[in-house]
mmCIF entry with sequence, helices, sheets and N, C-alpha, C, O atoms, coordinates in Angstrom:
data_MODEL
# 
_entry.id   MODEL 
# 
_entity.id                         1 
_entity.type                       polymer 
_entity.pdbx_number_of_molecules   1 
# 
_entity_poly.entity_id                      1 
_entity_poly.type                           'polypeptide(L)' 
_entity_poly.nstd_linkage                   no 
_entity_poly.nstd_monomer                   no 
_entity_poly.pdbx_seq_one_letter_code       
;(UNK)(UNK)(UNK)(UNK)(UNK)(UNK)(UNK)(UNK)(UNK)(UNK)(UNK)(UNK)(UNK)(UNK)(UNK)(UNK)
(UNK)(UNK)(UNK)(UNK)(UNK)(UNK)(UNK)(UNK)(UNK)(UNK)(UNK)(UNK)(UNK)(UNK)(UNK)(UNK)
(UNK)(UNK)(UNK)(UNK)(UNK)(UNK)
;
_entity_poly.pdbx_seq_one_letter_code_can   XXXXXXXXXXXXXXXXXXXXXXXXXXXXXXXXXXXXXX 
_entity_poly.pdbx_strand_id                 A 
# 
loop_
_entity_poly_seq.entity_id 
_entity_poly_seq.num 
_entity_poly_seq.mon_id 
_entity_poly_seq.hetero 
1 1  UNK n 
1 2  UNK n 
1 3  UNK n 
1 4  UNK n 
1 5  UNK n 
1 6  UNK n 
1 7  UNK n 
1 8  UNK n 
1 9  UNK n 
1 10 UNK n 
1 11 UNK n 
1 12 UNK n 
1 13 UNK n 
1 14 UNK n 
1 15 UNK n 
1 16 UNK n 
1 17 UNK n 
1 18 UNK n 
1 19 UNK n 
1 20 UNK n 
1 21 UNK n 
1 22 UNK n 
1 23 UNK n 
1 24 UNK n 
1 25 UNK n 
1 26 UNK n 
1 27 UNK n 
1 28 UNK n 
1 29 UNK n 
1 30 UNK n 
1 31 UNK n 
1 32 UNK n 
1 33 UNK n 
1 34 UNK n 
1 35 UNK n 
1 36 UNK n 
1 37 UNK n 
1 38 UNK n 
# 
_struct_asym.id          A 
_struct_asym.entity_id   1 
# 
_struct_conf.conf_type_id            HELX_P 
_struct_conf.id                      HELX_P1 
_struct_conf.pdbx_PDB_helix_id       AA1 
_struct_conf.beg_label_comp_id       UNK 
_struct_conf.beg_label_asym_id       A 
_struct_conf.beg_label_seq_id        4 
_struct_conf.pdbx_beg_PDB_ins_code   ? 
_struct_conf.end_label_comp_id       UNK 
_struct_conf.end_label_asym_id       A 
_struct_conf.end_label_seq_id        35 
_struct_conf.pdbx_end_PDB_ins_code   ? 
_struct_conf.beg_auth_comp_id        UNK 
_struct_conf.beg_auth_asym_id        A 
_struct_conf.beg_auth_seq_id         4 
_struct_conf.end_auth_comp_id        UNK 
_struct_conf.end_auth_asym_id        A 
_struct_conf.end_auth_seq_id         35 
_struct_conf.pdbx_PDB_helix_class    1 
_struct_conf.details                 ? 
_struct_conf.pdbx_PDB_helix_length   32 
# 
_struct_conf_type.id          HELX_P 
_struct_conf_type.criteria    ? 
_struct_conf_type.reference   ? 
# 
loop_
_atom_site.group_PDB 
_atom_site.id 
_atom_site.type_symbol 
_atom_site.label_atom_id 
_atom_site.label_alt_id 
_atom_site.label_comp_id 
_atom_site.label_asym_id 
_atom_site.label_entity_id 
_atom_site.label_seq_id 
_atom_site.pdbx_PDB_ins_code 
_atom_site.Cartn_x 
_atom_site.Cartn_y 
_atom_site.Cartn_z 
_atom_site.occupancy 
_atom_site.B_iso_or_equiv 
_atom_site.pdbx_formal_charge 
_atom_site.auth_seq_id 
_atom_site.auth_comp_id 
_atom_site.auth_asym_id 
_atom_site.auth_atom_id 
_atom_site.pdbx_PDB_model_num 
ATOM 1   N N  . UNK A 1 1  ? 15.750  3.087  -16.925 1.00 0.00 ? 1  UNK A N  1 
ATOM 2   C CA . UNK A 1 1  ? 14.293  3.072  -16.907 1.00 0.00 ? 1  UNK A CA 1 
ATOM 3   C C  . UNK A 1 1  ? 13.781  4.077  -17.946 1.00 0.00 ? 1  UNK A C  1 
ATOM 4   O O  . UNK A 1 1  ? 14.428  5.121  -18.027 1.00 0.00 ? 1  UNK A O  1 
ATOM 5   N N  . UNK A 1 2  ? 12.798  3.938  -18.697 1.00 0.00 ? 2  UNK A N  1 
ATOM 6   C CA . UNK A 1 2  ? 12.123  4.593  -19.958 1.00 0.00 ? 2  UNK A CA 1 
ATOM 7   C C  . UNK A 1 2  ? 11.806  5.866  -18.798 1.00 0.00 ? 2  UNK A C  1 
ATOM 8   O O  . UNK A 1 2  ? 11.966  5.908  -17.578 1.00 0.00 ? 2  UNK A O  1 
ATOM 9   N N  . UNK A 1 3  ? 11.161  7.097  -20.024 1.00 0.00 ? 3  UNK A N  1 
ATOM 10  C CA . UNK A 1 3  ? 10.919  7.920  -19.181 1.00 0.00 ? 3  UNK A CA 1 
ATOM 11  C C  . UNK A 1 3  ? 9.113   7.672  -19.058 1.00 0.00 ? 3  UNK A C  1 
ATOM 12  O O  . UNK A 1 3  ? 8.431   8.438  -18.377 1.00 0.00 ? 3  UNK A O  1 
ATOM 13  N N  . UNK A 1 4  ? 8.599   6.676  -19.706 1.00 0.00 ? 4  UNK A N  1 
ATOM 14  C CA . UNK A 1 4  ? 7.095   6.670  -19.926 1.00 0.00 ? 4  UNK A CA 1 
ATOM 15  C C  . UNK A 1 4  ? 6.896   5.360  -18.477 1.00 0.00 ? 4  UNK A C  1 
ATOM 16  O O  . UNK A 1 4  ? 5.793   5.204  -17.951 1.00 0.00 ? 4  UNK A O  1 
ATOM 17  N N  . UNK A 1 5  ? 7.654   4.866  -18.203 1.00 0.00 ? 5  UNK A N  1 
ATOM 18  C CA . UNK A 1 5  ? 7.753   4.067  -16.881 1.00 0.00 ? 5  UNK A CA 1 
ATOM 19  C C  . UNK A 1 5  ? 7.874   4.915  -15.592 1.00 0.00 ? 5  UNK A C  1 
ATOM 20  O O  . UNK A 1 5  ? 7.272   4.633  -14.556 1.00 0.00 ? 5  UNK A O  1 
ATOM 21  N N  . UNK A 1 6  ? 8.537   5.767  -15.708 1.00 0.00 ? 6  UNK A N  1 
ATOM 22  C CA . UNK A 1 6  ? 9.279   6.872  -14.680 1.00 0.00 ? 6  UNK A CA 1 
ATOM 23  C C  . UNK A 1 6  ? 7.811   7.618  -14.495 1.00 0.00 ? 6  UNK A C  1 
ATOM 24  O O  . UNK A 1 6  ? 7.371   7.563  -13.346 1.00 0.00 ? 6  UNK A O  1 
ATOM 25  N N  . UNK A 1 7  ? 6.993   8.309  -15.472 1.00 0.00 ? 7  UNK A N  1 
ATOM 26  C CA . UNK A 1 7  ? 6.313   9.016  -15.292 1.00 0.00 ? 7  UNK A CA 1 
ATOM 27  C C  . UNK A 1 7  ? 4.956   7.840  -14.680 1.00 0.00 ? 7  UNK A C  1 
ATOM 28  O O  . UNK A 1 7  ? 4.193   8.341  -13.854 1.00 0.00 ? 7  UNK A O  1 
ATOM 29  N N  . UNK A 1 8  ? 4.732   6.581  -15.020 1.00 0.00 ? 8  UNK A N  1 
ATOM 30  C CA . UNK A 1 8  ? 3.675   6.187  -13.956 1.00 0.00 ? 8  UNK A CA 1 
ATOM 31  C C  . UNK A 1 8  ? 3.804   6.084  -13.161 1.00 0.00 ? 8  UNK A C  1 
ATOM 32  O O  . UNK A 1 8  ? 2.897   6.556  -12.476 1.00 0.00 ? 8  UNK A O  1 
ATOM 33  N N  . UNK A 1 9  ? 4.952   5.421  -12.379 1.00 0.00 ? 9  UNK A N  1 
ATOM 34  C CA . UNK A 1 9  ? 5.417   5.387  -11.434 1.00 0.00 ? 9  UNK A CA 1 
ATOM 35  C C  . UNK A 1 9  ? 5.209   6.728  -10.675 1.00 0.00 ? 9  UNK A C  1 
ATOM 36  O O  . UNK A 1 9  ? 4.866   6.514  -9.512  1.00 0.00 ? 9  UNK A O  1 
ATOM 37  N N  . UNK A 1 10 ? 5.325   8.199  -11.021 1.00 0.00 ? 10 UNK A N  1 
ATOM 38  C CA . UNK A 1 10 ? 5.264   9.455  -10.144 1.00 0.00 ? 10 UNK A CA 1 
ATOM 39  C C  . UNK A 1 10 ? 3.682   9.650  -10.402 1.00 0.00 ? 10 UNK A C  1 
ATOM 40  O O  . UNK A 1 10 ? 3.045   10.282 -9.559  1.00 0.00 ? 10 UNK A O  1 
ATOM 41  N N  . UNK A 1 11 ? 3.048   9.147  -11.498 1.00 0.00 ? 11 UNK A N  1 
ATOM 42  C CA . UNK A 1 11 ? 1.653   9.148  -11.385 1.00 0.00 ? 11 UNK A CA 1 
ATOM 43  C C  . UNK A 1 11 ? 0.664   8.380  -10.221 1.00 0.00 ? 11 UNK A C  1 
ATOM 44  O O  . UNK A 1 11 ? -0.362  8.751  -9.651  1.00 0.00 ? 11 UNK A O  1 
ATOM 45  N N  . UNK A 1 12 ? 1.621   6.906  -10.134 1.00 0.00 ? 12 UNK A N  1 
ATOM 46  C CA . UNK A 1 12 ? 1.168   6.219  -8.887  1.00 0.00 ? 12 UNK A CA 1 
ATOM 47  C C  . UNK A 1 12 ? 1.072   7.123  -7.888  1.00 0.00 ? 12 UNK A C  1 
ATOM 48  O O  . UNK A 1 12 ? 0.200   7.951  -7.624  1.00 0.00 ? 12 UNK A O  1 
ATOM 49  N N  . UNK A 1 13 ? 2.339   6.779  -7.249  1.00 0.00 ? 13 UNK A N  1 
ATOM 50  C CA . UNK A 1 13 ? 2.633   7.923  -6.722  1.00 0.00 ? 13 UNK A CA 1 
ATOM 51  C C  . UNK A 1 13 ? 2.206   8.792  -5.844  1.00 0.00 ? 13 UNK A C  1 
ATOM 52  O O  . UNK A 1 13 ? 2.342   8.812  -4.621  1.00 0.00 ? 13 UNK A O  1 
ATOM 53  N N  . UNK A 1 14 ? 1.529   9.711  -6.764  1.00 0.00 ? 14 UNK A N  1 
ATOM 54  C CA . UNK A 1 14 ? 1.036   10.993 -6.874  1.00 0.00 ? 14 UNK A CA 1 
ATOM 55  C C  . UNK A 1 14 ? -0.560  10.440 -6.503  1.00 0.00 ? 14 UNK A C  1 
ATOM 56  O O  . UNK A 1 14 ? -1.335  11.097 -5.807  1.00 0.00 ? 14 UNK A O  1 
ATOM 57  N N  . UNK A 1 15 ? -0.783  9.539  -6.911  1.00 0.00 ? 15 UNK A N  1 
ATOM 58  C CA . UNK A 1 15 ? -2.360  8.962  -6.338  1.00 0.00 ? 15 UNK A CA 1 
ATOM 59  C C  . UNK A 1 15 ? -2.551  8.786  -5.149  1.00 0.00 ? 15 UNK A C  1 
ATOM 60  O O  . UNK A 1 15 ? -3.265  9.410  -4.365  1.00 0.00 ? 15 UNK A O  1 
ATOM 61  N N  . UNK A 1 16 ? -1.556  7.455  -4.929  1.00 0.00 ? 16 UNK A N  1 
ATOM 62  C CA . UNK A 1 16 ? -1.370  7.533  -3.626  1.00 0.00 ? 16 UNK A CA 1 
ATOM 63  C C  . UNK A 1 16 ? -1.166  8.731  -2.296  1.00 0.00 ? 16 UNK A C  1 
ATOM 64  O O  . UNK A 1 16 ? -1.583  8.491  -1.163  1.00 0.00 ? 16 UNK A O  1 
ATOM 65  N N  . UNK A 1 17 ? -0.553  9.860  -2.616  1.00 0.00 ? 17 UNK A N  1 
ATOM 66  C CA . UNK A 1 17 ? -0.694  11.164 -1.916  1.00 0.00 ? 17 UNK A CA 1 
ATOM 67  C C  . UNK A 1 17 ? -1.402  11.771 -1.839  1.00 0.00 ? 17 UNK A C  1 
ATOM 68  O O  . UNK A 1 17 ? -1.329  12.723 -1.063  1.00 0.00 ? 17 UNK A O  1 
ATOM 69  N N  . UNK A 1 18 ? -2.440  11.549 -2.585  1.00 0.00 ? 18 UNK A N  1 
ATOM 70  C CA . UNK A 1 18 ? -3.587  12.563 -2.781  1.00 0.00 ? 18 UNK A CA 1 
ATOM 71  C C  . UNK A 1 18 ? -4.439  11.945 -2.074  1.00 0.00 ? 18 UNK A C  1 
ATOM 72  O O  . UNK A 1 18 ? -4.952  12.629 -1.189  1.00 0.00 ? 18 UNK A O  1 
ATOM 73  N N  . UNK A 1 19 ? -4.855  10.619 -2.174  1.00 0.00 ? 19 UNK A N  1 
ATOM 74  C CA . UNK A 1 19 ? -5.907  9.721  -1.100  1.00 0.00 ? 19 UNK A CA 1 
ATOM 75  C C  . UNK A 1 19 ? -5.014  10.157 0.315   1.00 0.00 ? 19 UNK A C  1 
ATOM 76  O O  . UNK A 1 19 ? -5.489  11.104 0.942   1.00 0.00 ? 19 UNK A O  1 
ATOM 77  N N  . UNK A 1 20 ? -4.243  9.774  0.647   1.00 0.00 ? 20 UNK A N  1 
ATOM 78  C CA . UNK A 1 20 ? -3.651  10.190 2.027   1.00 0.00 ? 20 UNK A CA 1 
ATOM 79  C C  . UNK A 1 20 ? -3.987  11.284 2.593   1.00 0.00 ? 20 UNK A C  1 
ATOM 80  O O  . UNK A 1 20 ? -4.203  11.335 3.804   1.00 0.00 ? 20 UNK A O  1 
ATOM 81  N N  . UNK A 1 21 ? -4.093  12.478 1.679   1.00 0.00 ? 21 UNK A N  1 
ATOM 82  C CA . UNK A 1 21 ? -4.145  13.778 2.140   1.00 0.00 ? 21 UNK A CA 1 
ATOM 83  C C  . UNK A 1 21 ? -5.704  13.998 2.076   1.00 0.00 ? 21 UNK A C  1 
ATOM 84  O O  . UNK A 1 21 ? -6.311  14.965 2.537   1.00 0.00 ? 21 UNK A O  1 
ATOM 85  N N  . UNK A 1 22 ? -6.118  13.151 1.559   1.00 0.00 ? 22 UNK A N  1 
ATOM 86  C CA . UNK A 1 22 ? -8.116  13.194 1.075   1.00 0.00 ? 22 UNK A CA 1 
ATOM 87  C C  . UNK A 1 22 ? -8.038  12.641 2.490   1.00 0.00 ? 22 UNK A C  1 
ATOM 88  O O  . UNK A 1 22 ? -8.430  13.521 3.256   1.00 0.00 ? 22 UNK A O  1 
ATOM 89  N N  . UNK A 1 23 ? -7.714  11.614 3.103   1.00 0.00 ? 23 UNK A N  1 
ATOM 90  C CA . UNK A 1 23 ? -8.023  10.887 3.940   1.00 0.00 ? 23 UNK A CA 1 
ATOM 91  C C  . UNK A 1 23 ? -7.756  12.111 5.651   1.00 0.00 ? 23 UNK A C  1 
ATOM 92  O O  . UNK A 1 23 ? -8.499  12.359 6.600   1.00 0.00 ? 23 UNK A O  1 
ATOM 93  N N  . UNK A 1 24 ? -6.662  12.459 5.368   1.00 0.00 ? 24 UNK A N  1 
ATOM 94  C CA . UNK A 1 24 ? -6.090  13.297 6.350   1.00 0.00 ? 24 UNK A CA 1 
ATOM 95  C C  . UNK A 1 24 ? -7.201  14.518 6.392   1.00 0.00 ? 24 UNK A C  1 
ATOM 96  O O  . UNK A 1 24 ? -7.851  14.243 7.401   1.00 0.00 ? 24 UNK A O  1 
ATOM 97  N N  . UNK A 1 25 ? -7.668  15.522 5.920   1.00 0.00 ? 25 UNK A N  1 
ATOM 98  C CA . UNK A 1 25 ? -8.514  16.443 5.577   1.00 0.00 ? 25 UNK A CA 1 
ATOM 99  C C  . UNK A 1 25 ? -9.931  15.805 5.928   1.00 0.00 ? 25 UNK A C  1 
ATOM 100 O O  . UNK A 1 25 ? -10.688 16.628 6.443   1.00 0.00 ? 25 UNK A O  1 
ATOM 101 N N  . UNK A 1 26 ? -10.420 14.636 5.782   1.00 0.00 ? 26 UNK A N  1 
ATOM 102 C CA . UNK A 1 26 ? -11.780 14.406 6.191   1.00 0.00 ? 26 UNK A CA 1 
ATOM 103 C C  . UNK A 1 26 ? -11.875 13.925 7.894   1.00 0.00 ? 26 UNK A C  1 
ATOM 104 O O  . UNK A 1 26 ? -12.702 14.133 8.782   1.00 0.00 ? 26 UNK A O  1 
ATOM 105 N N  . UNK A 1 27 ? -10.349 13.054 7.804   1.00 0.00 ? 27 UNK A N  1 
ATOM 106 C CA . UNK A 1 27 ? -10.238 13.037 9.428   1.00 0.00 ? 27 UNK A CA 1 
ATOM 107 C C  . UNK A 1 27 ? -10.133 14.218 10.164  1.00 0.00 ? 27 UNK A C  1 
ATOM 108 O O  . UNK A 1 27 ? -10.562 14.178 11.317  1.00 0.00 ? 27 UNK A O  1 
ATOM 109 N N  . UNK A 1 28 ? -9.622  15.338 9.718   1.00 0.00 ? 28 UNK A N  1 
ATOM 110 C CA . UNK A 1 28 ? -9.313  16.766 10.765  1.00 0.00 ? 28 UNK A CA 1 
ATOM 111 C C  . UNK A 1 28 ? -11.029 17.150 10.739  1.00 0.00 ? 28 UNK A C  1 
ATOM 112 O O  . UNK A 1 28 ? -11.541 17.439 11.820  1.00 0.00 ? 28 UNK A O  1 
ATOM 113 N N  . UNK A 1 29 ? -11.789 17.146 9.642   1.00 0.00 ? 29 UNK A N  1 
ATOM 114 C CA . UNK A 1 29 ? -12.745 17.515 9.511   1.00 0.00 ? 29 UNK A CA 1 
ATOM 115 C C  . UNK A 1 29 ? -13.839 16.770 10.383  1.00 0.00 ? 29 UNK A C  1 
ATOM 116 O O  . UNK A 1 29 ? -14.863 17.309 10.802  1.00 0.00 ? 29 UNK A O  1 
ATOM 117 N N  . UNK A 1 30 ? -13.484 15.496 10.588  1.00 0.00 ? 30 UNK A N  1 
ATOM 118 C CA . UNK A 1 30 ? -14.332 15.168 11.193  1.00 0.00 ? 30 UNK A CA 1 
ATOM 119 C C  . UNK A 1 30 ? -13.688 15.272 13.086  1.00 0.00 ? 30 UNK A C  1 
ATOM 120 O O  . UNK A 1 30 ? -14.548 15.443 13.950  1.00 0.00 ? 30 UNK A O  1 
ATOM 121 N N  . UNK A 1 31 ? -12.752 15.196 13.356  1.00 0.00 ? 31 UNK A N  1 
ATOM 122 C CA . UNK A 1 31 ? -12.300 15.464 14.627  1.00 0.00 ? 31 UNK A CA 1 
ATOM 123 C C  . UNK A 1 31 ? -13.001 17.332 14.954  1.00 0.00 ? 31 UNK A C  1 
ATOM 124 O O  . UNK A 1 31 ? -13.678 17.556 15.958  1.00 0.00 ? 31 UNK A O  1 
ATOM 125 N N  . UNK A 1 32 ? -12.670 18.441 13.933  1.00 0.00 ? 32 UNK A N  1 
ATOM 126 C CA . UNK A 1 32 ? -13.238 19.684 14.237  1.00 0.00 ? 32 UNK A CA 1 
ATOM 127 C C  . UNK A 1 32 ? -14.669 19.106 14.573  1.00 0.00 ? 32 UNK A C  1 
ATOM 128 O O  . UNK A 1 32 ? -14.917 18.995 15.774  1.00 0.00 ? 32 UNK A O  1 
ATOM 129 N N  . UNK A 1 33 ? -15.687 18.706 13.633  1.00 0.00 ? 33 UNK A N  1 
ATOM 130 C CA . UNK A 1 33 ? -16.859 18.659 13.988  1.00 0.00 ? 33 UNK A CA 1 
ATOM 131 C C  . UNK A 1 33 ? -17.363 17.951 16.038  1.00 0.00 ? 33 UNK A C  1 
ATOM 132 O O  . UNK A 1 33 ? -18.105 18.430 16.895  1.00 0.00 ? 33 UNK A O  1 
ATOM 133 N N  . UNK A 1 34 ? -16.598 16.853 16.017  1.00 0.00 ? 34 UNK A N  1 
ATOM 134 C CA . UNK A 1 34 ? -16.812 16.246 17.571  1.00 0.00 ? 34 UNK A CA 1 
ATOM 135 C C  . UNK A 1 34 ? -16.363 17.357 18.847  1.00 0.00 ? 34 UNK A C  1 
ATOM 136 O O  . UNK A 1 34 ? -16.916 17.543 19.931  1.00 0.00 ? 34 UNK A O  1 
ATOM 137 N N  . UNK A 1 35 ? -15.231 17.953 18.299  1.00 0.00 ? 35 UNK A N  1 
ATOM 138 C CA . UNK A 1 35 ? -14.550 18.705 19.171  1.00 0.00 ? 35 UNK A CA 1 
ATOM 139 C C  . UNK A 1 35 ? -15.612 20.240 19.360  1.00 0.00 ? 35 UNK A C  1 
ATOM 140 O O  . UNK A 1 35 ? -15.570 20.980 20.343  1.00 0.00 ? 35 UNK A O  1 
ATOM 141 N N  . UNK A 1 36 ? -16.539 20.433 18.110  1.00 0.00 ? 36 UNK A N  1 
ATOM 142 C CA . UNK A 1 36 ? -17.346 21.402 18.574  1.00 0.00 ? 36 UNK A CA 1 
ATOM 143 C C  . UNK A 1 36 ? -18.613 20.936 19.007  1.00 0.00 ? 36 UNK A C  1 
ATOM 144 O O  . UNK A 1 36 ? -19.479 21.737 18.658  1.00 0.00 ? 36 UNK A O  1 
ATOM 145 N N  . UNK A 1 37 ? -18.972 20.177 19.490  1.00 0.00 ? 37 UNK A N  1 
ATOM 146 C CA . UNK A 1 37 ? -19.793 19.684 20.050  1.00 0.00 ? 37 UNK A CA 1 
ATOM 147 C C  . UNK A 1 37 ? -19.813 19.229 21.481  1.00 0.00 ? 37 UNK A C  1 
ATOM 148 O O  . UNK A 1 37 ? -20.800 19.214 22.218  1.00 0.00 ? 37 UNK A O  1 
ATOM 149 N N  . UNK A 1 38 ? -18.565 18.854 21.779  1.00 0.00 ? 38 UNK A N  1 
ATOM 150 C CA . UNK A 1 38 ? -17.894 19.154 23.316  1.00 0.00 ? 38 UNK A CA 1 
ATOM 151 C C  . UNK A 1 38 ? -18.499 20.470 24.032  1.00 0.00 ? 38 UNK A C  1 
ATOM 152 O O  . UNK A 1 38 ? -18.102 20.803 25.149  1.00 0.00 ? 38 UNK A O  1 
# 
């Protein structure tokens, strides 16, 4: 595999992890907010 293939591929990737963790961080954020309102 080229190394200019290799590197989109960890660029994908790397997108994909970052939405996950965007996603993860707004869910905690929004669970803190309900939970102080309890």
């Amino acid at each position: 595999m080229s190394d200019a293939r290799r590197l989109r591929q960890l660029e994908d990737e790397n997108g994909k992890l970052k939405r996950l963790l965007a996603e993860s961080v707004l869910d905690n954020a929004i669970l803190k907010d309900l939970l102080g309102k309890v």
